[in-house]
C-alpha positions as CSV (number, residue, x, y, z in Angstrom):
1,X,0.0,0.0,0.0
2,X,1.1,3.4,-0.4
3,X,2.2,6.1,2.1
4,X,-0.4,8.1,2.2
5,X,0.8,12.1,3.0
6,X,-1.1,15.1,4.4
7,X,-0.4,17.6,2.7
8,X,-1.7,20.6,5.0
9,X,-2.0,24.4,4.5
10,X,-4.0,27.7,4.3
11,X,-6.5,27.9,1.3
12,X,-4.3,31.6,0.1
13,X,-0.9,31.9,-0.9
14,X,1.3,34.3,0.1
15,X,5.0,34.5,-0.7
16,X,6.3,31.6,-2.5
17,X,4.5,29.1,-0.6
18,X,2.3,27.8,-3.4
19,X,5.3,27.4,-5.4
20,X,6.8,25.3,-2.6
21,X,3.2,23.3,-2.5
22,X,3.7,22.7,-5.9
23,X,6.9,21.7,-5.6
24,X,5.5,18.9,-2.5
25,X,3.6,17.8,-4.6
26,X,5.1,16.8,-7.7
27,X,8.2,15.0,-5.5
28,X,5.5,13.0,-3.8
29,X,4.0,11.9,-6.9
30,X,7.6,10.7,-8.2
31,X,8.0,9.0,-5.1
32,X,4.5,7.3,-5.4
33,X,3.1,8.3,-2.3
34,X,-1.0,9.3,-2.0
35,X,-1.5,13.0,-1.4
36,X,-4.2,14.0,1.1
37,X,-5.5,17.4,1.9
38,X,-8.3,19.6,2.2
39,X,-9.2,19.7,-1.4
40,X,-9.9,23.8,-1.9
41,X,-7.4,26.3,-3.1
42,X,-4.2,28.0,-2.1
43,X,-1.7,25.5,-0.8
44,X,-4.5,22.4,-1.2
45,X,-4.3,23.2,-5.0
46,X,-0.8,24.2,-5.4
47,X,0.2,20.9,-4.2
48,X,-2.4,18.7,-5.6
49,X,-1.7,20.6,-9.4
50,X,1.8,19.5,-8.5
51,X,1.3,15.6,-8.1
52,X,-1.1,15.6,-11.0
53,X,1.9,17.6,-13.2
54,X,3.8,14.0,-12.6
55,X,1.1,11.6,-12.2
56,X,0.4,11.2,-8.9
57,X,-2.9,10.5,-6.9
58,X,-5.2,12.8,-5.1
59,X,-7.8,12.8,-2.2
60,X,-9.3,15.9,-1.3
61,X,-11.1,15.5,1.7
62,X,-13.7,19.0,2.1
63,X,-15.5,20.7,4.7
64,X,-18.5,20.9,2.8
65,X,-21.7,18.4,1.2
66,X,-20.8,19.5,-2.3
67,X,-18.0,17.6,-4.0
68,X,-17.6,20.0,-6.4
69,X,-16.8,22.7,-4.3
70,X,-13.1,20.4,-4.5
71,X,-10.2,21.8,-7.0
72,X,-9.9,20.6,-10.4
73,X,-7.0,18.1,-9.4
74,X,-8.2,15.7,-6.9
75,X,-8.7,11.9,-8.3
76,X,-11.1,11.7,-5.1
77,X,-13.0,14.2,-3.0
78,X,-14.8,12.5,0.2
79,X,-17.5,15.7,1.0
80,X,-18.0,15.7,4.5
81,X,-20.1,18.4,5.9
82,X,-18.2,18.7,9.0
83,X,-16.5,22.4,8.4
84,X,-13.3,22.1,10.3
85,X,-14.0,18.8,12.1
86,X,-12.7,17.3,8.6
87,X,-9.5,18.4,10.0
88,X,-9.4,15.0,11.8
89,X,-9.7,13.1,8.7
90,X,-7.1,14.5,7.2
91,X,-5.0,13.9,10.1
92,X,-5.7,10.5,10.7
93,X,-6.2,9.2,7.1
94,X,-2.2,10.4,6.8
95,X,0.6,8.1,7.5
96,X,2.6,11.7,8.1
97,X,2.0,15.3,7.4
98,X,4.1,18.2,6.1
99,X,2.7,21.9,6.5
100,X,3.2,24.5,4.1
101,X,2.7,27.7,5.2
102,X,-0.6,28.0,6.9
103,X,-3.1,29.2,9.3
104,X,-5.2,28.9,12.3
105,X,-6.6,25.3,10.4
106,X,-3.1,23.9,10.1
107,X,-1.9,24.7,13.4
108,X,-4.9,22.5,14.6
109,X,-3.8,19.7,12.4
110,X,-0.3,19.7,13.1
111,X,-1.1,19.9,17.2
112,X,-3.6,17.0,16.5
113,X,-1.4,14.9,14.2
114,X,1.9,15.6,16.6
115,X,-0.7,14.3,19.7
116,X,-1.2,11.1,17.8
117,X,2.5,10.5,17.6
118,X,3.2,11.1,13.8
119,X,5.7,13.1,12.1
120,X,4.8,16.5,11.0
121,X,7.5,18.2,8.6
122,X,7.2,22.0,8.5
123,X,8.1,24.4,5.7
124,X,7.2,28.3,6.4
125,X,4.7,27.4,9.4
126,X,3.5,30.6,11.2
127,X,4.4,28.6,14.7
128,X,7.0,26.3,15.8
129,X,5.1,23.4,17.9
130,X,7.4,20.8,20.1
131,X,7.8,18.3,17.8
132,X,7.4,19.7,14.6
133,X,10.4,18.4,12.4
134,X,11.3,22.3,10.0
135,X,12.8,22.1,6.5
136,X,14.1,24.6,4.5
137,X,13.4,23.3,1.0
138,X,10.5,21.3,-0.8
139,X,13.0,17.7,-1.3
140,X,14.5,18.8,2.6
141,X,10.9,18.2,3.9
142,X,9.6,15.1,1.5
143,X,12.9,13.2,2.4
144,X,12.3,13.7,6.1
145,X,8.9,13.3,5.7
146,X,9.5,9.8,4.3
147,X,12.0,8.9,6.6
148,X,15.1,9.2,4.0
149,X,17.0,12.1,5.9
């Protein structure tokens, strides 16, 4: 089976940190890992338009009833009317997480997913929790992510 990664962040951009989604993205599709996140836009896109660029495999997993209200790029969307809640799938559906940029919605995932024990990779986080694991580059936080630095 696949690793399956959460990919987390804010649904807006700012700096480069879509770029850097992107980036996430298409190096987890090479690796062929599954990428989970919150379906919408910003850094949920940016990485999931990455993965598809190289093939890779999709599950957006949104706060919503409406499947479409997903990006373009997801394979999957699992539409689960449960707002924020949803954040716990995400968390929980992932083998380990990496966070790109972010806001108050990704700091709850990477509190929850560092509770249950599992790695959380950082890249341009707004807050340094104990445990999370910070990268400087897109293949810095995918290799530590999957265990290869």
């Amino acid at each position: 089976m696949p690793l399956q990664v959460g990919v987390i962040g804010s649904g807006d951009c700012y700096e480069n940190v879509c770029e850097i989604a992107e980036r996430v993205g298409e190096l987890l599709a090479e690796r062929k890992c599954v990428i989970i996140n919150g379906g919408l836009y910003g850094v949920m896109e940016a990485v999931s338009r990455g993965a598809k660029k190289k093939g890779g495999f999709v599950v957006g997993i949104v706060p919503g009833k409406n499947k479409e209200e997903a990006n373009r790029y997801c394979d999957v969307v699992i539409a689960t009317n449960m707002g924020h809640a949803r954040n716990m799938i995400i968390v929980h559906s992932s083998d380990v997480l990496i966070a790109v940029g972010g806001g108050y919605g990704t700091i709850s995932e990477m509190a929850i997913a560092l509770k249950e024990g599992k790695r959380v990779v950082g890249i341009k986080t707004p807050v340094k929790l104990p445990g999370l694991i910070e990268a400087k580059t897109p293949d810095e936080a995918v290799d530590i992510a999957l265990g290869k630095s």
